[in-house]
FIBAMAR-703234 format. One record per residue: x negated, y negated, z negated of N, C-alpha, C, O in turn; residue number from 1. Coordinates in steps of 0.02 Angstrom, whole numbers. Example, Ala and Ser with C-alpha at 12.3 -4.5 7.8 and 13.67 -1.06 7.14 Angstrom:
BEGIN
<site n_x="-660" n_y="284" n_z="-390" ca_x="-615" ca_y="225" ca_z="-390" c_x="-660" c_y="165" c_z="-390" o_x="-712" o_y="166" o_z="-423" num="1"/>
<site n_x="-642" n_y="112" n_z="-354" ca_x="-684" ca_y="53" ca_z="-357" c_x="-645" c_y="-2" c_z="-394" o_x="-670" o_y="-57" o_z="-402" num="2"/>
***
This chain:
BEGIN
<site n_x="-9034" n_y="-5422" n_z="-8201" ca_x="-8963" ca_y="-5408" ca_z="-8191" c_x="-8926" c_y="-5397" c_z="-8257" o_x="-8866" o_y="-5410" o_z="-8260" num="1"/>
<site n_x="-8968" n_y="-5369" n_z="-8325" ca_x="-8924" ca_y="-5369" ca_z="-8375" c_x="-8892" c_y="-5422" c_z="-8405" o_x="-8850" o_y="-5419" o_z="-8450" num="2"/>
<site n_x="-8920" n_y="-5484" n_z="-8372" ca_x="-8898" ca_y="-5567" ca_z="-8421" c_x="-8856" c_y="-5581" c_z="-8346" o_x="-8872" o_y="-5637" o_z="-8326" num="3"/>
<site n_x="-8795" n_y="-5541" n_z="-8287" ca_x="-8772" ca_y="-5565" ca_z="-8286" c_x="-8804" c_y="-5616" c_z="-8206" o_x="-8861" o_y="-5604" o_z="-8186" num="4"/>
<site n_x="-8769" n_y="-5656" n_z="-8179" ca_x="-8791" ca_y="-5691" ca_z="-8109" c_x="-8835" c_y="-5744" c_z="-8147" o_x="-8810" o_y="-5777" o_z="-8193" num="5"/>
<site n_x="-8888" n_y="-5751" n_z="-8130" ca_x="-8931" ca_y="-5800" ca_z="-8158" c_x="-8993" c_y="-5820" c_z="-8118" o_x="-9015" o_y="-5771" o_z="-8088" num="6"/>
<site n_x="-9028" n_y="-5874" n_z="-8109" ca_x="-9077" ca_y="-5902" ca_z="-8053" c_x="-9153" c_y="-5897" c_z="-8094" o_x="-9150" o_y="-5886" o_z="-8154" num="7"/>
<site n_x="-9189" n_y="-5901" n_z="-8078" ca_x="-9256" ca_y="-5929" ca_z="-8108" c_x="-9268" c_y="-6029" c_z="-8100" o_x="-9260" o_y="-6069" o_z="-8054" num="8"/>
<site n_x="-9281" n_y="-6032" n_z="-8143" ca_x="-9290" ca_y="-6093" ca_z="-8158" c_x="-9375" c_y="-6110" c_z="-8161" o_x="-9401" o_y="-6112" o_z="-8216" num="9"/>
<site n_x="-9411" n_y="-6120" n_z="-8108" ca_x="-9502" ca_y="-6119" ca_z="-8135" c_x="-9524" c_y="-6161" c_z="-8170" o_x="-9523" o_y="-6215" o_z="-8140" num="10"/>
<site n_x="-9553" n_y="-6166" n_z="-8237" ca_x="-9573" ca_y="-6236" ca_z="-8247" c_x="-9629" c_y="-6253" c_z="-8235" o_x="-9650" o_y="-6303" o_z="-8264" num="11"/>
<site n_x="-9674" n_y="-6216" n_z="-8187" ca_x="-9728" ca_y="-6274" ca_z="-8138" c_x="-9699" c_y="-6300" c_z="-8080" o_x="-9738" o_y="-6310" o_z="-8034" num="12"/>
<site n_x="-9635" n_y="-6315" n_z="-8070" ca_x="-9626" ca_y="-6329" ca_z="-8026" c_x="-9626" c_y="-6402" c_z="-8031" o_x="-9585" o_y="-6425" o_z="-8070" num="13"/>
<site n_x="-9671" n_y="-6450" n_z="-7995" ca_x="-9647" ca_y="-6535" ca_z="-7985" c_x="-9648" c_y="-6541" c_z="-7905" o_x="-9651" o_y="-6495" o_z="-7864" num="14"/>
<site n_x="-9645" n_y="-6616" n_z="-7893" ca_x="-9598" ca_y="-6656" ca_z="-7831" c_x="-9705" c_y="-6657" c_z="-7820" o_x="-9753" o_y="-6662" o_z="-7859" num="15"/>
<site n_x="-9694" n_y="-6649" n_z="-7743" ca_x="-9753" ca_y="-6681" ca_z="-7708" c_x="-9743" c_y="-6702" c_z="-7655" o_x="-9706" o_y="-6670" o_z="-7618" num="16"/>
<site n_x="-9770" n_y="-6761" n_z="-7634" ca_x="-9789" ca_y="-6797" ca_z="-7565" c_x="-9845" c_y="-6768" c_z="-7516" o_x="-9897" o_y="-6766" o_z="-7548" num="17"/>
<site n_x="-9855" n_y="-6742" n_z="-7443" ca_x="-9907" ca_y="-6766" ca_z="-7421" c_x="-9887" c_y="-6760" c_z="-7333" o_x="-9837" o_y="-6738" o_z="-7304" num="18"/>
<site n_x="-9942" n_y="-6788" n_z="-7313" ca_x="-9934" ca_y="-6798" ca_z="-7249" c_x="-9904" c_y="-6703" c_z="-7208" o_x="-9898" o_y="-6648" o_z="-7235" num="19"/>
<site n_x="-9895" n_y="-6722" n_z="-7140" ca_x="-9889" ca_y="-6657" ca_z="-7092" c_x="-9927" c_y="-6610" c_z="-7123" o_x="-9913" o_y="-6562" o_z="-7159" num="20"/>
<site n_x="-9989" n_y="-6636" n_z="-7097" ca_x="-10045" ca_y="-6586" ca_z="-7080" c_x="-10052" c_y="-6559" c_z="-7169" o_x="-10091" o_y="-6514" o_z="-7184" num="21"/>
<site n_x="-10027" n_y="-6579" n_z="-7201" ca_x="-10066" ca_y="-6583" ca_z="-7276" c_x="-10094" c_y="-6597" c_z="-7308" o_x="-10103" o_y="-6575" o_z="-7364" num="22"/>
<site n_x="-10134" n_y="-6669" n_z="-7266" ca_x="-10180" ca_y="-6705" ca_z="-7307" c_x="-10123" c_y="-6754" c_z="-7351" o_x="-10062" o_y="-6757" o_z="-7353" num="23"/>
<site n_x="-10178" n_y="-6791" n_z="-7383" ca_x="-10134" ca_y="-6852" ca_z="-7429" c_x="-10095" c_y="-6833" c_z="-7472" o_x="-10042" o_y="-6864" o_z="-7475" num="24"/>
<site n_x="-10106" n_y="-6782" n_z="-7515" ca_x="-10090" ca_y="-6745" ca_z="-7552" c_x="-10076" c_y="-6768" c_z="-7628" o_x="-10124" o_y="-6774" o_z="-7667" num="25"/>
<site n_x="-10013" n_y="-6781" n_z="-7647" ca_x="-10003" ca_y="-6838" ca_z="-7713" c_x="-9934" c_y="-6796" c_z="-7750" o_x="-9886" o_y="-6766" o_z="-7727" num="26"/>
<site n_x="-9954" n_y="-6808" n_z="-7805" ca_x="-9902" ca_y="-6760" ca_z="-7867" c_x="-9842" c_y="-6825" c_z="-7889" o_x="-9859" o_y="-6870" o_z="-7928" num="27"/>
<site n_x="-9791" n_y="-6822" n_z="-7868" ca_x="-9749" ca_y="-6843" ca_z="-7888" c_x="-9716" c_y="-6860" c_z="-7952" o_x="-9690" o_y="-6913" o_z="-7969" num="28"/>
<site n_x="-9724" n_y="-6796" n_z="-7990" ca_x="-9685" ca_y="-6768" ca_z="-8046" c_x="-9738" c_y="-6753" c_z="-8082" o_x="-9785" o_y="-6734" o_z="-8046" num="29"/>
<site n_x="-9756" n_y="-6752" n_z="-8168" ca_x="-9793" ca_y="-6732" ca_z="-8187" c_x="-9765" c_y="-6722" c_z="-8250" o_x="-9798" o_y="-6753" o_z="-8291" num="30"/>
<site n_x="-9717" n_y="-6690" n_z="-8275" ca_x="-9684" ca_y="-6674" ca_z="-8361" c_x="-9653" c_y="-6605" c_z="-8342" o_x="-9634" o_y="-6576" o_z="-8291" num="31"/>
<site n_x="-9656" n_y="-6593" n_z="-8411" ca_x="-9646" ca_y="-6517" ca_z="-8424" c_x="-9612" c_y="-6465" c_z="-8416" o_x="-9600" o_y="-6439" o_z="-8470" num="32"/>
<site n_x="-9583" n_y="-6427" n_z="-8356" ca_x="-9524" ca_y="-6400" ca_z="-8340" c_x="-9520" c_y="-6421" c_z="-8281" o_x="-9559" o_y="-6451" o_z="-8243" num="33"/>
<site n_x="-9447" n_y="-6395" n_z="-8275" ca_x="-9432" ca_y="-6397" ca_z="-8187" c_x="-9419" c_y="-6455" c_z="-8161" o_x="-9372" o_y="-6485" o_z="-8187" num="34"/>
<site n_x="-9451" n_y="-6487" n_z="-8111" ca_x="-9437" ca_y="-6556" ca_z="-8079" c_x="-9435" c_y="-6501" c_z="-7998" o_x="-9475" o_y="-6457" o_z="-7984" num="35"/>
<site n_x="-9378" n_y="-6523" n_z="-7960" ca_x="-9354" ca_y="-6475" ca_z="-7897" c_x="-9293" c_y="-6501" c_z="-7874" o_x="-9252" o_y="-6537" o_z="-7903" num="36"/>
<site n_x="-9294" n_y="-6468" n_z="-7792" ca_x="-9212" ca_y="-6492" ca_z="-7770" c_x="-9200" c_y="-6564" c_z="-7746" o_x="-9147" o_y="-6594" o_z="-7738" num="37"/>
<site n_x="-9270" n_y="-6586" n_z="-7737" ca_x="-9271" ca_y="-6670" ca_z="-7709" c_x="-9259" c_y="-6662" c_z="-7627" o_x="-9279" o_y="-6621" o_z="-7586" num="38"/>
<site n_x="-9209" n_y="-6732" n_z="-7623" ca_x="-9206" ca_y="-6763" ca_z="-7557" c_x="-9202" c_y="-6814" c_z="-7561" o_x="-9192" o_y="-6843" o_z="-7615" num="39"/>
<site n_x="-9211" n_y="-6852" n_z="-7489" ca_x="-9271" ca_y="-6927" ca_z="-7477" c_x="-9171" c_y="-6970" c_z="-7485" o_x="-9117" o_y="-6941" o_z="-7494" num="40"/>
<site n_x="-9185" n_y="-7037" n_z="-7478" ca_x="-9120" ca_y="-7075" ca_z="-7466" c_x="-9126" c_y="-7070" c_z="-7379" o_x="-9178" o_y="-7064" o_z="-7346" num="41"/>
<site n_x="-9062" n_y="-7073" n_z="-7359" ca_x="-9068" ca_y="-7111" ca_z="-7291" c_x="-9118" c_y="-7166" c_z="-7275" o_x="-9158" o_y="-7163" o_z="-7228" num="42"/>
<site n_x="-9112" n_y="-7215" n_z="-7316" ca_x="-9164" ca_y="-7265" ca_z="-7315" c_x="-9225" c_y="-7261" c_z="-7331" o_x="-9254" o_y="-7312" o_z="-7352" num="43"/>
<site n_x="-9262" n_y="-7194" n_z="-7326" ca_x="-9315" ca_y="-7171" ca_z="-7367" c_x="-9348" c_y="-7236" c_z="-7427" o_x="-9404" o_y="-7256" o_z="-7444" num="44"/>
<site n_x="-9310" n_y="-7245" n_z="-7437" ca_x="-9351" ca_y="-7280" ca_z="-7506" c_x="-9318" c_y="-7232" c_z="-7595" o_x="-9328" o_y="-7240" o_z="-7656" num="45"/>
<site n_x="-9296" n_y="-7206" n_z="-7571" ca_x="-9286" ca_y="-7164" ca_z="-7666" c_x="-9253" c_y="-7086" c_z="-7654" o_x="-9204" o_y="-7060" o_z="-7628" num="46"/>
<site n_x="-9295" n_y="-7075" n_z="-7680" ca_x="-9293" ca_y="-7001" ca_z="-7692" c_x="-9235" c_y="-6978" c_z="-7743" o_x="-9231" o_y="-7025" o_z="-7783" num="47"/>
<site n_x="-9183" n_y="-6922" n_z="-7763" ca_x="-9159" ca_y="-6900" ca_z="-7802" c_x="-9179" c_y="-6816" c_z="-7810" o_x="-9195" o_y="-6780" o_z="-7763" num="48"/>
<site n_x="-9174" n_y="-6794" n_z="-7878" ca_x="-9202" ca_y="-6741" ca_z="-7901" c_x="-9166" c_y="-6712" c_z="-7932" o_x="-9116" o_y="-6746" o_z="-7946" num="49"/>
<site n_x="-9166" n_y="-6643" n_z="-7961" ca_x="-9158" ca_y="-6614" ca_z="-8049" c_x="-9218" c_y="-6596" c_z="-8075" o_x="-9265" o_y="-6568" o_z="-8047" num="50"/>
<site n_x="-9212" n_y="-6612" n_z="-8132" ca_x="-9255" ca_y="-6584" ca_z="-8179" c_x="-9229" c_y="-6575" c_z="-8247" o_x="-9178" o_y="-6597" o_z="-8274" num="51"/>
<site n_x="-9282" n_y="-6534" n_z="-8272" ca_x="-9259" ca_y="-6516" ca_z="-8359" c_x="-9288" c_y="-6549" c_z="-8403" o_x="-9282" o_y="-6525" o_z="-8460" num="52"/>
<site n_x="-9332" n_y="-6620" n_z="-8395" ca_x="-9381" ca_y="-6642" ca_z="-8426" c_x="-9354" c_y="-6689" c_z="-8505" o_x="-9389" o_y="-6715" o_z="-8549" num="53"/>
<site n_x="-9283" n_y="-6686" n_z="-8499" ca_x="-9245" ca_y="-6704" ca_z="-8549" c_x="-9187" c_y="-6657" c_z="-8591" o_x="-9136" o_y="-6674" o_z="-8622" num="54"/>
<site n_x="-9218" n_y="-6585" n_z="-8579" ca_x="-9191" ca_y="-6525" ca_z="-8615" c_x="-9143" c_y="-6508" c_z="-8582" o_x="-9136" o_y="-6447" o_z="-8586" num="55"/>
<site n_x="-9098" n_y="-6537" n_z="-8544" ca_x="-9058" ca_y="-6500" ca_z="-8490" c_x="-9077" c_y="-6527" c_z="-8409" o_x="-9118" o_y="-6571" o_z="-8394" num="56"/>
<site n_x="-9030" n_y="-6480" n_z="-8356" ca_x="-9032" ca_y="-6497" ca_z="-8299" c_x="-8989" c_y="-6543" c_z="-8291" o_x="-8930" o_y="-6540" o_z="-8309" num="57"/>
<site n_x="-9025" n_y="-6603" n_z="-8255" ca_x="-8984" ca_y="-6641" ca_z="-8239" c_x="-9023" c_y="-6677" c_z="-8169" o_x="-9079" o_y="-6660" o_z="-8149" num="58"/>
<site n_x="-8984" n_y="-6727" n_z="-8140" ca_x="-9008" ca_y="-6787" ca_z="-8085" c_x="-9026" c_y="-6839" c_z="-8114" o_x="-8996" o_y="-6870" o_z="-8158" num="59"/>
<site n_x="-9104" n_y="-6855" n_z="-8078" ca_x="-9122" ca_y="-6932" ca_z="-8079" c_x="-9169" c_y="-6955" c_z="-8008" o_x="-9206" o_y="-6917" o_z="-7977" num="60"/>
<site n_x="-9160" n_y="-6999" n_z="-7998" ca_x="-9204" ca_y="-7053" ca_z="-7955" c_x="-9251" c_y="-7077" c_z="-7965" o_x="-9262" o_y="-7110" o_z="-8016" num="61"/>
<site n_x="-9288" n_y="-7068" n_z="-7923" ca_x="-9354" ca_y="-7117" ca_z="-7924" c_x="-9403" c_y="-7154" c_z="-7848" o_x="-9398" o_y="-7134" o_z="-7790" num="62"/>
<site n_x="-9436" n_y="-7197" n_z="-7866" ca_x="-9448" ca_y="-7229" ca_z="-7788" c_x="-9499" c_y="-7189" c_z="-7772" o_x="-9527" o_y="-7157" o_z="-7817" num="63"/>
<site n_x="-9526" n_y="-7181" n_z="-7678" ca_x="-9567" ca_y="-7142" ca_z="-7665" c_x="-9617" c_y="-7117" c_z="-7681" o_x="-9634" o_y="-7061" o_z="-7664" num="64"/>
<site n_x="-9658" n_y="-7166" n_z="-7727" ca_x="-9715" ca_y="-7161" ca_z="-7779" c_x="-9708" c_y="-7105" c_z="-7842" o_x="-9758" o_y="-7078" o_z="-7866" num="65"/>
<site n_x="-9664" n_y="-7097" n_z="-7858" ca_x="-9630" ca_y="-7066" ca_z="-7924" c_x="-9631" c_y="-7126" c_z="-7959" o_x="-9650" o_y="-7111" o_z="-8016" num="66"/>
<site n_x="-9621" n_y="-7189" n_z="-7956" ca_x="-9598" ca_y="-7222" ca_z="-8009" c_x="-9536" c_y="-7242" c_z="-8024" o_x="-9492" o_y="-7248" o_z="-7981" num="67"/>
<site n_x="-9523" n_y="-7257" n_z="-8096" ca_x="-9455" ca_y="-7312" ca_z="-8071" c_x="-9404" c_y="-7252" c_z="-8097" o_x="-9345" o_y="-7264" o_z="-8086" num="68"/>
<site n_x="-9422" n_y="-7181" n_z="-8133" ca_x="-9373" ca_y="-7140" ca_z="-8136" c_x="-9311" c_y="-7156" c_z="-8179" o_x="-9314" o_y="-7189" o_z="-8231" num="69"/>
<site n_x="-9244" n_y="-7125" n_z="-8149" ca_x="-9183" ca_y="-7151" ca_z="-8182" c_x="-9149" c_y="-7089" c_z="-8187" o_x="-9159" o_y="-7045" o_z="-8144" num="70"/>
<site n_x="-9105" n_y="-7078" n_z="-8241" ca_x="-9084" ca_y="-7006" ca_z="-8258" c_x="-9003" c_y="-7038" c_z="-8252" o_x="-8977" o_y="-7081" o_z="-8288" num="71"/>
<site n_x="-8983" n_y="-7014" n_z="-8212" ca_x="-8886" ca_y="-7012" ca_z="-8165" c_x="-8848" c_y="-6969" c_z="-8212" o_x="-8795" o_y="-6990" o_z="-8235" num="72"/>
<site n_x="-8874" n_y="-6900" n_z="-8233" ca_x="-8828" ca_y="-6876" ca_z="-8272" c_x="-8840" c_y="-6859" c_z="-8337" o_x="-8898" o_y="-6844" o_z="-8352" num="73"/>
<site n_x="-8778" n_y="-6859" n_z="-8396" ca_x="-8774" ca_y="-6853" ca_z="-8474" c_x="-8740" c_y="-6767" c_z="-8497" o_x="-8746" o_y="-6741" o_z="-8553" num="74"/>
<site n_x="-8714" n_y="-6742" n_z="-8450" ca_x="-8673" ca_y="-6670" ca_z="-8471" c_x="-8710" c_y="-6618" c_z="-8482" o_x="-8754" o_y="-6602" o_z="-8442" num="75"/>
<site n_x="-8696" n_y="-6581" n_z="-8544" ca_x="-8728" ca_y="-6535" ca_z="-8527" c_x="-8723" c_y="-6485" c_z="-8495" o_x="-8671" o_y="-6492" o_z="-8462" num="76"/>
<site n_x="-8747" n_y="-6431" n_z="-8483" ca_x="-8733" ca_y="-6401" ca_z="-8428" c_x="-8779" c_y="-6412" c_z="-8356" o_x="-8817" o_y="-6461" o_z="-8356" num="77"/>
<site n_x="-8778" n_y="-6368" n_z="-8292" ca_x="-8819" ca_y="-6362" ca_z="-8228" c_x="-8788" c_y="-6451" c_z="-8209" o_x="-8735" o_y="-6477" o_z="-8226" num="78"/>
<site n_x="-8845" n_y="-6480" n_z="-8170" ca_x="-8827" ca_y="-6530" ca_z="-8132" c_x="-8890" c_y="-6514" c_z="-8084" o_x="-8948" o_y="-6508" o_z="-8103" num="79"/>
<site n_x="-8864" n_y="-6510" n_z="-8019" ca_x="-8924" ca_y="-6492" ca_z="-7971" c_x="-8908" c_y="-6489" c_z="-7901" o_x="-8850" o_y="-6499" o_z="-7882" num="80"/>
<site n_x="-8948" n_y="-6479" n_z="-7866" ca_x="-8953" ca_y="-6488" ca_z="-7807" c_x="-8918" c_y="-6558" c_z="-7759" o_x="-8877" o_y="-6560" o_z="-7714" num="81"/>
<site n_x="-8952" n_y="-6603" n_z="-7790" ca_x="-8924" ca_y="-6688" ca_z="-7767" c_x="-8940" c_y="-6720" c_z="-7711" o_x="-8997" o_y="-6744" o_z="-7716" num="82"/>
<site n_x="-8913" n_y="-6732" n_z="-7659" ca_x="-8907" ca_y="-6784" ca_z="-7610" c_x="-8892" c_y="-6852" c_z="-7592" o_x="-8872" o_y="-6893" o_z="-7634" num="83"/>
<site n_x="-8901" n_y="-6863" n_z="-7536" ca_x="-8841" ca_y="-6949" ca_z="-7530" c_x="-8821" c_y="-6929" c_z="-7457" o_x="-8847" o_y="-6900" o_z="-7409" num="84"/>
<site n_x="-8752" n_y="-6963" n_z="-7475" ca_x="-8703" ca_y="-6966" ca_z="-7436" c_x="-8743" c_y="-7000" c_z="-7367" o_x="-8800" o_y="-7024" o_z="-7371" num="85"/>
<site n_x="-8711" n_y="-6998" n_z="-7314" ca_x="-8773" ca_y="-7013" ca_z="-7240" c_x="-8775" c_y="-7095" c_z="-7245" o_x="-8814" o_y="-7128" o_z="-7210" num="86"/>
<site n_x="-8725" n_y="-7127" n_z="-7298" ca_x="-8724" ca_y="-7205" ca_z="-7304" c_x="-8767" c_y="-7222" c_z="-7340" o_x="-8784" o_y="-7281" o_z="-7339" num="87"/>
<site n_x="-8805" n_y="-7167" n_z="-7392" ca_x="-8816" ca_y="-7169" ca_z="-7464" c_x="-8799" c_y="-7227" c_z="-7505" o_x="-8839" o_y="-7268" o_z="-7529" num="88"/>
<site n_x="-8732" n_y="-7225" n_z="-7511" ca_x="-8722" ca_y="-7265" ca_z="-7557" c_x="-8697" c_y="-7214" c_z="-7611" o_x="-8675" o_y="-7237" o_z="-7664" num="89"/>
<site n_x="-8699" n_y="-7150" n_z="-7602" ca_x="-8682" ca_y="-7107" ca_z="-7673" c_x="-8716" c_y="-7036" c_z="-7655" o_x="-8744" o_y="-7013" o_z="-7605" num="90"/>
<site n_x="-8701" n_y="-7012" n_z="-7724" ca_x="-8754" ca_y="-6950" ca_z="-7716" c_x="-8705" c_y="-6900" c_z="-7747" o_x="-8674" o_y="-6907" o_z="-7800" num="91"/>
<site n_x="-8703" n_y="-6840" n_z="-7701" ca_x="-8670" ca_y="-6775" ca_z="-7704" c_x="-8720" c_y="-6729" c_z="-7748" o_x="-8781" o_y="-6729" o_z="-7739" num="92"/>
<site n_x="-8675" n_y="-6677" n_z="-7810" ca_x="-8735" ca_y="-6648" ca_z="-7808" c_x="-8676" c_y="-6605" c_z="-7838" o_x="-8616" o_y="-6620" o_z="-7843" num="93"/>
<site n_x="-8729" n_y="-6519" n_z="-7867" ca_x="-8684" ca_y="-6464" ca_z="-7895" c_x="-8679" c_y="-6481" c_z="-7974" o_x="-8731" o_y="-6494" o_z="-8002" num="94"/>
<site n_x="-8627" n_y="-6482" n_z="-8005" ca_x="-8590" ca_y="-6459" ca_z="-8073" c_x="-8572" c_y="-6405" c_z="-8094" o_x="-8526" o_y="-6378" o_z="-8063" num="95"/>
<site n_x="-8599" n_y="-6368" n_z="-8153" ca_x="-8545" ca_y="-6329" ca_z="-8189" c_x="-8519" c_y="-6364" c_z="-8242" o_x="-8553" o_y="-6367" o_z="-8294" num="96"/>
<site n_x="-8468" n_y="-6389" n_z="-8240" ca_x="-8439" ca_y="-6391" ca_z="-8306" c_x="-8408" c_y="-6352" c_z="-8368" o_x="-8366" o_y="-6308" o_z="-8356" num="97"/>
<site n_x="-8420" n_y="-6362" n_z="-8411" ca_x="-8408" ca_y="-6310" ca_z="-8464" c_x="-8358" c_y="-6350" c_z="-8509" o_x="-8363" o_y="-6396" o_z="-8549" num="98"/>
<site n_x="-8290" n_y="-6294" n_z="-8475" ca_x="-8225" ca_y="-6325" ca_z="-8519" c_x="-8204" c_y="-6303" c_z="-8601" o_x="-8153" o_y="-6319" o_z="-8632" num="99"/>
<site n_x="-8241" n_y="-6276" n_z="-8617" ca_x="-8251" ca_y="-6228" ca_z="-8692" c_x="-8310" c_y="-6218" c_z="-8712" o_x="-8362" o_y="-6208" o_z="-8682" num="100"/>
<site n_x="-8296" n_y="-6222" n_z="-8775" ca_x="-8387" ca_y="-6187" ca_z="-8818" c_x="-8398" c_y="-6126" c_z="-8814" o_x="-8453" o_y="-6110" o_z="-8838" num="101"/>
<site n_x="-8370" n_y="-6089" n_z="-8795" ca_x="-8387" ca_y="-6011" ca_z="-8764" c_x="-8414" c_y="-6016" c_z="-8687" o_x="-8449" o_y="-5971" o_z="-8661" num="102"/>
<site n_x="-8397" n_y="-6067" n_z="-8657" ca_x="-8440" ca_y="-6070" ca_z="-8586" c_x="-8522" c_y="-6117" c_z="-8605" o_x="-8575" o_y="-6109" o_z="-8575" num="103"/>
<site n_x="-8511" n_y="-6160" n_z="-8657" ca_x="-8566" ca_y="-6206" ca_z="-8654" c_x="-8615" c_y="-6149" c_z="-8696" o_x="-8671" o_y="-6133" o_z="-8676" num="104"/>
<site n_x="-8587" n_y="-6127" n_z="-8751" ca_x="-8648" ca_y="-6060" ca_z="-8767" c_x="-8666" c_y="-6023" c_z="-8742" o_x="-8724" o_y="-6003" o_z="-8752" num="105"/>
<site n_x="-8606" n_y="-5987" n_z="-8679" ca_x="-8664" ca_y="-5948" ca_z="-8638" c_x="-8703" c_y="-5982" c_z="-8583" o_x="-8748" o_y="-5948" o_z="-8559" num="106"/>
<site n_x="-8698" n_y="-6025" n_z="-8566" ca_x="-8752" ca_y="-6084" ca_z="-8549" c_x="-8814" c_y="-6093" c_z="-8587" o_x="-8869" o_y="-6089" o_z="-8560" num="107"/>
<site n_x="-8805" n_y="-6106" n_z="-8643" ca_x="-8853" ca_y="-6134" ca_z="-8694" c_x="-8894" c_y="-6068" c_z="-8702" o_x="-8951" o_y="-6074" o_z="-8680" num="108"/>
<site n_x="-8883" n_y="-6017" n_z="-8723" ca_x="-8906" ca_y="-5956" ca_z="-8713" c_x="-8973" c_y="-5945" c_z="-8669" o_x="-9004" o_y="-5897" o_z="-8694" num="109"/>
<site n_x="-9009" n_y="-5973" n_z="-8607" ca_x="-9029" ca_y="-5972" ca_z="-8583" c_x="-9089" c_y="-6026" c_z="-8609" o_x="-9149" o_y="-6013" o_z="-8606" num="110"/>
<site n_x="-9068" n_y="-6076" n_z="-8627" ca_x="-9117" ca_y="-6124" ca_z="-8631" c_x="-9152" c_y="-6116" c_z="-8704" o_x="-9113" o_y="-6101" o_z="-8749" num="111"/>
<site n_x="-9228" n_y="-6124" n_z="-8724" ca_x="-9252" ca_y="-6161" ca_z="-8670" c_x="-9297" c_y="-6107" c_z="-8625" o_x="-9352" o_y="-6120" o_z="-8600" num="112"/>
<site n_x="-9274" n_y="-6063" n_z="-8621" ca_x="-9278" ca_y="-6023" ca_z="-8536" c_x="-9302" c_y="-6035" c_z="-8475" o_x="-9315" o_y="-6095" o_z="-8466" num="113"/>
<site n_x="-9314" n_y="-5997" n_z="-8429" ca_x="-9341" ca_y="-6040" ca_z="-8379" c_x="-9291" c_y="-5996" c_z="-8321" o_x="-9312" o_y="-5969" o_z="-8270" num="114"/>
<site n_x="-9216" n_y="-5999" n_z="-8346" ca_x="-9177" ca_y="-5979" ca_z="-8293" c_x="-9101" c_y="-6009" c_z="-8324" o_x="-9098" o_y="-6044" o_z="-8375" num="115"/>
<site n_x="-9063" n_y="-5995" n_z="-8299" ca_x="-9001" ca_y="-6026" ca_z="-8291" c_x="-8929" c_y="-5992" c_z="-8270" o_x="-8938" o_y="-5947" o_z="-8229" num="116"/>
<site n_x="-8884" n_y="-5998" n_z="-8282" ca_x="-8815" ca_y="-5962" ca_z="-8251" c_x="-8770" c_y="-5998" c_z="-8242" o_x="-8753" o_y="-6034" o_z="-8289" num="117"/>
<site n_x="-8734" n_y="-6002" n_z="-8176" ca_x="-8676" ca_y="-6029" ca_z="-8138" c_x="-8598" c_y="-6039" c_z="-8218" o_x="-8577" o_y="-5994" o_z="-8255" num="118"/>
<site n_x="-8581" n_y="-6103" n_z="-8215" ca_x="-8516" ca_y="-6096" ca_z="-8265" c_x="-8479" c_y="-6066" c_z="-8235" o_x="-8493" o_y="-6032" o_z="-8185" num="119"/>
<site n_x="-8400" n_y="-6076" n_z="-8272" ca_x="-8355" ca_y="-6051" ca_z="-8234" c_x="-8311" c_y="-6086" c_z="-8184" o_x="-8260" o_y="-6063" o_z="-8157" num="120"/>
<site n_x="-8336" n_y="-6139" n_z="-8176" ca_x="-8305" ca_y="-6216" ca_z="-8128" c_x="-8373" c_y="-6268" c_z="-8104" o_x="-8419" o_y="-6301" o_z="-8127" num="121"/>
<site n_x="-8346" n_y="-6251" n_z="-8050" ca_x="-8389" ca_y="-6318" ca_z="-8015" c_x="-8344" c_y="-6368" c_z="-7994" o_x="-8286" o_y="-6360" o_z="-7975" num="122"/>
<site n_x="-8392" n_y="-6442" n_z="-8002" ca_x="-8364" ca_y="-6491" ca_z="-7970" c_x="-8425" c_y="-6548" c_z="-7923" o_x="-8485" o_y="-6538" o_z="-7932" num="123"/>
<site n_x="-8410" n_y="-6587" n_z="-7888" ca_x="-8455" ca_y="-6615" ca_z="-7858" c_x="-8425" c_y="-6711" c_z="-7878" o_x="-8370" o_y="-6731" o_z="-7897" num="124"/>
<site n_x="-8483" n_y="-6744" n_z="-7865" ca_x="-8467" ca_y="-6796" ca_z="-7886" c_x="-8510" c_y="-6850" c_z="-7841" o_x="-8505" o_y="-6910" o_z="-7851" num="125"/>
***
């Protein structure tokens, strides 16, 4: 509570596949930091995610296998919790944007941390 509203960020956390029951058990994600926050496409063929595996949080895609990964966002700052629209032809996800270098430092502040804090603006995209 002294740093303020802030989440934990785990960095064992990666993407896994497996059946119901729990068999068929396959690691999705395998780099350093948080990979989390995945949902399937409507068309189950591609997955979207966040992860920190490129020094910030951001969204990328990849096909059910984990291959094929593609990184959607460049800002710095939270990019997380990503979806698709029920057409999936686009993907919703959370933003803070940081309209000043006094919001992006207390952002930056955290990293490379394994937690995080809400900006002062969200947008969705």
């Amino acid at each position: 509570m002294s740093k303020g509203y802030v989440w934990p960020m785990d960095a064992s956390y990666d993407i896994v596949s497996h059946a119901l029951d729990g068999s068929a058990f396959r690691r999705l994600t395998d780099t350093p930091g948080y990979d989390a926050e995945a949902t399937l496409s409507p068309d189950g063929k591609t997955i979207v995610f966040t992860s920190v595996r490129d020094g910030d949080l951001e969204i990328y895609t990849m096909d059910l296998d984990g291959k094929n990964v593609k990184r959607l966002t460049r800002e710095p700052g939270y990019d997380g919790g990503p979806f698709f629209s029920h057409d999936g032809k686009r993907i919703v996800y959370r933003r803070d944007a940081h309209p000043d270098e006094a919001s992006l430092a207390r952002y930056k502040r955290f990293w490379p941390s394994t937690s995080t804090a809400p900006g002062p603006s969200r947008s969705g995209r």
